[in-house]
Structures are given as C-alpha cells and as structure tokens.
Residue, then its C-alpha position, 0 to 999 in steps of 0.5 A: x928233920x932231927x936238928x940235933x940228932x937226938x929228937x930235938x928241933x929247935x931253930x936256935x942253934x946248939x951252940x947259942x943255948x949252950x952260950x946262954x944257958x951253960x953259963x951262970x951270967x948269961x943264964x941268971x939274966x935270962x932268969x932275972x928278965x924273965x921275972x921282971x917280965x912277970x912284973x910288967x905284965x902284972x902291971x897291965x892287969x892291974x886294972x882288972x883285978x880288982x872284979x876278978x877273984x883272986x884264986x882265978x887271977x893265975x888263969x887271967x893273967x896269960x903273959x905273966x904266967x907265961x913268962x913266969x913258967x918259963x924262969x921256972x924252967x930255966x932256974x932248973x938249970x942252975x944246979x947244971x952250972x959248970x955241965x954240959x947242957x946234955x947233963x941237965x936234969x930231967x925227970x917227969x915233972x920237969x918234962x911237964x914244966x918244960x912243955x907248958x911253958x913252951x906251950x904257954x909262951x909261943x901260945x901268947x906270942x903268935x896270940x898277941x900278933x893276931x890280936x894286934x893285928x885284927x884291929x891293926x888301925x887301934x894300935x898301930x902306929x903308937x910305940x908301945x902299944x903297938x911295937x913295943x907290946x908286939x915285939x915283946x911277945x914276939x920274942x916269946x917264941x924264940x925263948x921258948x925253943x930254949x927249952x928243948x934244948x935241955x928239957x924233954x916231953x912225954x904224951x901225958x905233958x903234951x896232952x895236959x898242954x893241950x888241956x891247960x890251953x884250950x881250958x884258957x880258952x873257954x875260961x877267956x871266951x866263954x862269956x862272949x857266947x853264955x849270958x852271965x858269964x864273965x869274959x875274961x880274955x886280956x884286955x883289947x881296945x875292941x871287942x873279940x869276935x869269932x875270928x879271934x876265938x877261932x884263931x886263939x883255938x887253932x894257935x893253942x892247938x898249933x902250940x902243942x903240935x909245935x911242942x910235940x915236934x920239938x921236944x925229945x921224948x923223956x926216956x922211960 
C-alpha cells in the first residue's frame, strides 16, 4: 500500500518527519547525533586498526559509516529550513545517497540482532554490551525511514546498494573460506559461521527490497 499517496512507505508518520526534519532544532540534533554516533562507533574499531590498512578502514567500519551517510543525508535538508518537506532537494546523486544510507542503516541493525543473538549467552545479560549496543542498532531502523520522506531512488541507486552491500559482505567474510585472506567482519566474542554469513547476505538482499519498496521514484 502507497502510505502517502506518492510512492512513499514509510512506518513513521508524515507529520513526525515533518516535526523533526522541517524544523532547525530538531533537525540539527538529529544531524549533531548522528556524527557523535560516527564517533562512538570508531571508538570500538579502534582496537583493529592498527592491522588494517587504511584506505580499507571506510569498508571495515560498517556502524560509523552507517550512521555517517545518514548525517550526510540528512544535512541536505538544511537549505529546505523554512519549506515544506515535499520542497526538499532531489536530484541523482542525492537519490543515491538517500538509498545507501537507508541500505547501510537498516543492514546494520537487523545484522546486529542476528549477531547478538546467535551467541545470545556471550552477551546478554551485560547492559551494554548486550542492550545498549542492541537497542542502539535497533534504532537505525526507524532513522532510516526517514529518508523516504524527503528523498526519492532510481534503479542505478538500488542496484549500486545492492552491489555496495553484498561487496561488504565478501569483503567481511571471505577469509573465513580463502586461506590467506583477512576476515574483516566487526569484531564478535565468537567466531562467524555459515549461519551468520547466510543471514548477513539475505539482510543486505532484505535491505535493498526494503529500499525499493520505500523509496518514491526520482522523477525523470
């Protein structure tokens, strides 16, 4: 079903976007959380960077570069400060940003789900690493719905997602299968098996779909 009548579907009301993302307080908090988020999240890589070069550090780092799309995504909209949300800018390259980052965000929080929960007794009950990292990532997927609100798609951005994602996931999980190649999957108090590689490729796959059907259609 068309939520919105215009090619839109999107679980978070019209009037809640409009709320936070048409108005400058809301709307730069959201940004300003966003990069701390980037922050934080490279914090936890830390550990792992130093044996790992640096150009590949981008492709290593799923979180922050989730959430790091998404501030970009959303900082587009502050020349729309003081327009209706329909006003808000679109154009190719724009519909390629909006579609990664819903792509990379909702990919990183149903893939932290699965990966807490597949050693559920390594994590849980400890607060944060448990909880805090879970519900964290969780959010991800409701910030992501967001973006169809003011961005739009076109196949050549959906079919780029789906490259970019699946490409992460041979770049994640290839060492696991080919001897002397370095896995590169974040970091996990267990060692990934063929269930999580599995489910890491079908969640890609999922996000995508997720994106086609969200997404309004860039206008020609």
């Amino acid at each position: 079903m068309d939520a919105f009548g215009d090619g839109r579907r999107s679980p978070i009301p019209r009037k809640w976007a409009r709320y936070y993302l048409e108005n400058a307080p809301s709307l730069v908090w959201l940004i300003v959380a966003n990069v701390a988020a980037v922050f934080v999240g490279i914090y936890f890589y830390l550990p792992d960077l130093p044996g790992i070069d640096t150009f590949l550090w981008p492709a290593h780092m799923d979180s922050p570069v989730a959430v790091g799309l998404m501030a970009l995504s959303l900082a587009t909209l502050l020349p729309n400060l003081g327009d209706r949300l329909d006003d808000a800018p679109q154009n190719r390259v724009l519909a390629y940003l909006h579609t990664i980052a819903f792509v990379w965000l909702v990919k990183m929080g149903l893939w932290t789900a699965l990966a807490l929960n597949l050693e559920v007794s390594l994590y849980f009950p400890d607060a944060w690493n448990y909880f805090g990292v879970l519900v964290t990532h969780l959010l991800f997927v409701p910030e992501a719905y967001l973006a169809p609100h003011y961005g739009a798609t076109t196949r050549g951005a959906l079919a780029t997602a789906l490259v970019l994602a699946f490409g992460n996931d041979v770049f994640d999980y290839a060492g696991l299968f080919l001897d002397g190649v370095q896995p590169y999957h974040p970091r996990l108090l267990y060692e990934p098996g063929l269930v999580l590689v599995v489910g890491t490729v079908l969640i890609s796959l999922a996000s995508v779909a997720l994106a086609a059907r969200a997404f309004p259609r860039l206008e020609a």
